[in-house]
C-alpha positions in Angstrom: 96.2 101.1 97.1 95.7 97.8 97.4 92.8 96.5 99.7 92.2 92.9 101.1 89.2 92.6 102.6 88.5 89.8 105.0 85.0 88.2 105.4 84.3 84.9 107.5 87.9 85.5 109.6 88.6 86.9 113.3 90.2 90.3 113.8 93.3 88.9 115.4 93.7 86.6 112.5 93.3 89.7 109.6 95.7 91.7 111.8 98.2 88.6 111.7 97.7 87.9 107.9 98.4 91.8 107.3 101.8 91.6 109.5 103.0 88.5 107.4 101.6 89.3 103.9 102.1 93.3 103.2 105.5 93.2 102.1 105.2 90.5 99.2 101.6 91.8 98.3 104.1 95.3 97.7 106.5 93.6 95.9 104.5 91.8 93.5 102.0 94.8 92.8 104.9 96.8 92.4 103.7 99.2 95.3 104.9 100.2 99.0 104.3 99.0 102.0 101.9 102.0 103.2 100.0 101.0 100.0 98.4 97.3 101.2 95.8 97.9 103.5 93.9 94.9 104.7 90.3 95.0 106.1 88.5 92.6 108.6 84.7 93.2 107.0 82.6 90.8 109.5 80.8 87.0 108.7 79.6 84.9 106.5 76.8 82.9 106.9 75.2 79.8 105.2 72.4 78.2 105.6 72.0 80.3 109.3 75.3 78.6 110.7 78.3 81.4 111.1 81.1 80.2 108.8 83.7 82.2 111.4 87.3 80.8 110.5 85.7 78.0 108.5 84.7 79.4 105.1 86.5 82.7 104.2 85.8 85.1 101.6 88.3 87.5 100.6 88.1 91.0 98.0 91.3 91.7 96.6 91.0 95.0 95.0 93.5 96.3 92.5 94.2 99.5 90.8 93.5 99.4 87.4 96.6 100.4 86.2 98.6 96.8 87.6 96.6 95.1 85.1 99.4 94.8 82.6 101.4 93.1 85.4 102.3 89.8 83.8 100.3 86.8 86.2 99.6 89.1 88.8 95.9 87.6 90.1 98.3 83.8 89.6 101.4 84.8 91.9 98.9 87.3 94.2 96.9 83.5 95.0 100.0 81.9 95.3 101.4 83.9 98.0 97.4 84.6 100.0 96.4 81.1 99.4 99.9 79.5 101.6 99.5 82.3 104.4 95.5 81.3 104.4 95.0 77.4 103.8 96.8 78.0 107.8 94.2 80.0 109.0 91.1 79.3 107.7 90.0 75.7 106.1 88.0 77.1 103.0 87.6 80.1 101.5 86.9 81.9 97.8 89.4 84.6 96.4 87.6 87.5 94.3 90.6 89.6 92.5 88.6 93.1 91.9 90.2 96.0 89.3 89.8 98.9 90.6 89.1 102.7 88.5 91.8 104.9 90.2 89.8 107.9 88.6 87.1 107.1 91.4 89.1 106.9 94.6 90.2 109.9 96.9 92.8 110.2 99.3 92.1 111.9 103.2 95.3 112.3 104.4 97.1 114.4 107.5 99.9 116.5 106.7 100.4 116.5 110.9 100.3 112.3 111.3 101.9 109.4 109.4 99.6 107.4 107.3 99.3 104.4 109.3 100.4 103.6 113.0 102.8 101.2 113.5 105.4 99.7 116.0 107.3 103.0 115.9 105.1 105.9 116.4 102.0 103.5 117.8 101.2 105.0 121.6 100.4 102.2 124.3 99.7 102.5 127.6 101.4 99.8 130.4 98.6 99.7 132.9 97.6 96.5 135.1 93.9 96.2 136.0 93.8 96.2 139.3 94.8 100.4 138.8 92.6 100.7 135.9 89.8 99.1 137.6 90.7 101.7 140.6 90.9 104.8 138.5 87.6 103.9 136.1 85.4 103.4 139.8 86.7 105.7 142.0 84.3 107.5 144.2 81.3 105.3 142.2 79.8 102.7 143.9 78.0 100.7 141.9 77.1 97.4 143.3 75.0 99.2 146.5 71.5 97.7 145.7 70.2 98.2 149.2 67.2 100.1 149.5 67.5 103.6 151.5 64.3 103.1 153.6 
């Protein structure tokens, strides 16, 4: 599997990146879809200032075994660095080989692997009913005394 992991950038932003980049992250490491995964892994700070969507640092880790790809880290920076250099105005790229030997799979034989457009559940409810349904019966702003 190939893993991006996102420091220093916004959720809706890794979520974004993952939509536009899996497929040529597949294609150049050789590798499916289901098999780029990309990770939003929280901030990064200098200095005590939050670097949010200013600096970004990014893992890229790599089974072992793609290696022997020829310019695979080159064309991989290629491809992240046009998608980012939109997002995010500077950032480091760490490519990380990864021992196959020490990973695991934990997968469902009863669910897909990942959710997606067509098997993702969502639920069409305005706010006015969900605001209804989550305080029925409660009332929660009565702050008069009973005395």
């Amino acid at each position: 599997m190939v893993v991006i992991k996102n420091y220093g950038l916004e959720e809706e932003i890794v979520s974004e990146l993952s939509s536009v980049l899996s497929s040529d992250i597949a294609s150049l490491c050789e590798c499916g879809e289901n098999d780029v995964v990309f990770i939003s892994s929280g901030n990064v700070y200098h200095k005590g200032f939050d670097q949010m969507d200013y600096f970004a640092y990014v893992e890229v880790l790599i089974p072992g075994r793609l290696k022997k790809v020829g310019n695979l880290e080159v064309n991989l920076l290629a491809v992240l660095k046009k998608q980012y250099l939109d997002r995010v105005i500077n950032g480091q790229f760490v490519f990380i080989y990864t021992d196959e030997n020490s990973s695991r799979d934990l997968r469902s034989g009863d669910y897909p692997l990942f959710l997606n457009e067509d098997n993702a559940i969502t639920l069409d409810m305005d706010e006015d009913e969900h605001e209804h349904e989550h305080h029925a019966g409660v009332d929660i702003f009565d702050m008069d005394d009973e005395d």
